[in-house]
Backbone as numpy.savetxt, mean C-alpha at the origin, in Angstrom:
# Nx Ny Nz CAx CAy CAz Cx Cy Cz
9.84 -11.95 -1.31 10.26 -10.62 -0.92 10.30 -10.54 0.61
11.23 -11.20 1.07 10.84 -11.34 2.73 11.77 -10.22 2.60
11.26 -9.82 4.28 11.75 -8.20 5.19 12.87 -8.50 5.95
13.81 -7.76 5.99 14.73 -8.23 6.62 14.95 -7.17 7.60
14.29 -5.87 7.76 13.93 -4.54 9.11 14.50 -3.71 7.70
15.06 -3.79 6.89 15.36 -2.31 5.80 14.79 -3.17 4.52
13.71 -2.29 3.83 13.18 -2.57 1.96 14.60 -2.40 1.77
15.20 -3.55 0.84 16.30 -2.96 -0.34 15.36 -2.68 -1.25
16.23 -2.24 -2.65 15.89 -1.25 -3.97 14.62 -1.98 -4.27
15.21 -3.51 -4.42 13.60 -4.08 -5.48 12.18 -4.18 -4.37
12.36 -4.23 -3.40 11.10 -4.39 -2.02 10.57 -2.99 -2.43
11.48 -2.29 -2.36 10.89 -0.39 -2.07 10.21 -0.16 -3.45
10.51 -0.93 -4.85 9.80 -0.91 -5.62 9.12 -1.65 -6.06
8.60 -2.24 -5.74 7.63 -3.50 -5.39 6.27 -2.74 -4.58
6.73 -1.64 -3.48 5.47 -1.55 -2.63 5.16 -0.35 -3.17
6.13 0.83 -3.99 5.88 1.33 -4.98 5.00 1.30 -5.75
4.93 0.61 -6.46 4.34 0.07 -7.65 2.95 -0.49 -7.12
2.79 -1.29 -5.82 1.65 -1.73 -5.62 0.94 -0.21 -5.16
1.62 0.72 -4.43 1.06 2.08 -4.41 0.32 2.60 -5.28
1.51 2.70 -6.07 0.86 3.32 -7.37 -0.38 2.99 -8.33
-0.42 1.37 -8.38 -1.44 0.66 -8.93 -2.61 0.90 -8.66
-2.55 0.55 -6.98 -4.11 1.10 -6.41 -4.72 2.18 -6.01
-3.67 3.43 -5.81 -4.37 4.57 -6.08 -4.71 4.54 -7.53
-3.92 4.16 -8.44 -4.47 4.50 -9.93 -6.32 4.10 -9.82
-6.32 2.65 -9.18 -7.58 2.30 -9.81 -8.94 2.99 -8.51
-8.35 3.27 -7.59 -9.39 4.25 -6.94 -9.22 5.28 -6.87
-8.40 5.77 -8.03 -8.56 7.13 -8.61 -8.09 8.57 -7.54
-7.11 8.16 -7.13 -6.41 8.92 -5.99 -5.36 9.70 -6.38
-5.25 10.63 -7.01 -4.18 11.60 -7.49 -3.22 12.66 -7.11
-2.08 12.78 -7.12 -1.25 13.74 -6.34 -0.79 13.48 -5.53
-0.43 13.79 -4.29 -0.16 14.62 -2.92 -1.85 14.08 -2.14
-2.53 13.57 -2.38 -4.33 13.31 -1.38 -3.60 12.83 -0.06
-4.43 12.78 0.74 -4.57 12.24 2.04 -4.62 10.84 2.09
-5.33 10.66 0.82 -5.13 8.86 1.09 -4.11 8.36 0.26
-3.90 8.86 -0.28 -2.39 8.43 -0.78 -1.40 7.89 0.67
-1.25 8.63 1.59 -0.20 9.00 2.56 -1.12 7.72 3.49
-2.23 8.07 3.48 -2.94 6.71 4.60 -2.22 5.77 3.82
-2.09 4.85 2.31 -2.48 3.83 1.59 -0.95 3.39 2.24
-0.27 4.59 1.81 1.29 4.21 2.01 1.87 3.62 3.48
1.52 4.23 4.58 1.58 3.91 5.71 1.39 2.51 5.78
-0.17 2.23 5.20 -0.54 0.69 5.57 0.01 -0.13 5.00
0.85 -0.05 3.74 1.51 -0.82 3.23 2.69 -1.04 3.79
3.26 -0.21 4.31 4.52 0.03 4.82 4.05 -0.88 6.66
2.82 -0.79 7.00 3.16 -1.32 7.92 2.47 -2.87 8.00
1.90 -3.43 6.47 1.84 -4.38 6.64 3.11 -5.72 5.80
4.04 -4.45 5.54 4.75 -5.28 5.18 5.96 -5.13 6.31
5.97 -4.20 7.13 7.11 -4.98 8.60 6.35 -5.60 9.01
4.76 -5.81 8.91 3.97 -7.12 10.12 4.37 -8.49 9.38
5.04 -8.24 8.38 5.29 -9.78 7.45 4.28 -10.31 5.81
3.96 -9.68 5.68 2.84 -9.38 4.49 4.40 -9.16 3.25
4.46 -9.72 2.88 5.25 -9.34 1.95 5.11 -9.98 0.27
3.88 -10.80 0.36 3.24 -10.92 -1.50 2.36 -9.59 -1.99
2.91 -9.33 -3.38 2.12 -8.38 -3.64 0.47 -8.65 -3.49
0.01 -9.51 -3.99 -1.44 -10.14 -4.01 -1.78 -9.84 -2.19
-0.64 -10.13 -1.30 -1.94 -10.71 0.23 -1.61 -9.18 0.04
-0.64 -8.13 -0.29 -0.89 -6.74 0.03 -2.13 -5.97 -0.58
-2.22 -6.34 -1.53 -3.19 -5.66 -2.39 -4.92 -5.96 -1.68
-4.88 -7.22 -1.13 -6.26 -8.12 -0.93 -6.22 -7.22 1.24
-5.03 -7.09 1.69 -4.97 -6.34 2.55 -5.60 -5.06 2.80
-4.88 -4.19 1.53 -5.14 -3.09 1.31 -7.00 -2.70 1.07
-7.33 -3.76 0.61 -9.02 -3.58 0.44 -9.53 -3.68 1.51
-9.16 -4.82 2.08 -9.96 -4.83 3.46 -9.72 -3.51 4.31
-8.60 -3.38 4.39 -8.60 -1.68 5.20 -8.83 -0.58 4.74
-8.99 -0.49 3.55 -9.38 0.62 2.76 -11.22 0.57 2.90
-11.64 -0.65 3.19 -13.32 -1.07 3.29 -13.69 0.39 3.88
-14.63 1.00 3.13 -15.13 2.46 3.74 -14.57 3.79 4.17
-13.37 3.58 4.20 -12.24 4.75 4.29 -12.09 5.25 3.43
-12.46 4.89 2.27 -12.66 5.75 1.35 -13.56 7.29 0.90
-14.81 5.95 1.03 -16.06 6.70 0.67 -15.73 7.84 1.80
-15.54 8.39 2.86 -15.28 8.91 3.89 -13.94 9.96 3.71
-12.78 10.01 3.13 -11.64 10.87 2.98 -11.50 10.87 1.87
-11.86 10.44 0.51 -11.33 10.69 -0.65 -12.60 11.88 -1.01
């Protein structure tokens, strides 16, 4: 899934879906605040070149480390 500066259809649902996944499992529902953080970081670790779902997801933990417990 390499970046080429614009997600086409299947990228945008790809980081979608990894969205969706991991708010599901830390239980993040709606419109939250960390929803909108989760999205950002995905979005900006996939223009830094991050573009496997797995290094996103294993990403996403490490920056999520305690930001949670804290805004959710």
């Amino acid at each position: 899934m390499p970046f080429r500066g614009i997600a086409d259809d299947e990228q945008l649902a790809t980081l979608t879906r990894i969205l969706d996944d991991y708010c599901e499992q830390a239980g993040i529902v709606g419109p939250h605040p960390a929803r909108e953080h989760l999205a950002r970081r995905i979005i900006a670790l996939f223009t830094g070149g991050i573009d496997s779902p797995d290094e996103l997801r294993m990403a996403l933990d490490r920056a999520s480390n305690g930001w949670e417990d804290n805004h959710i």
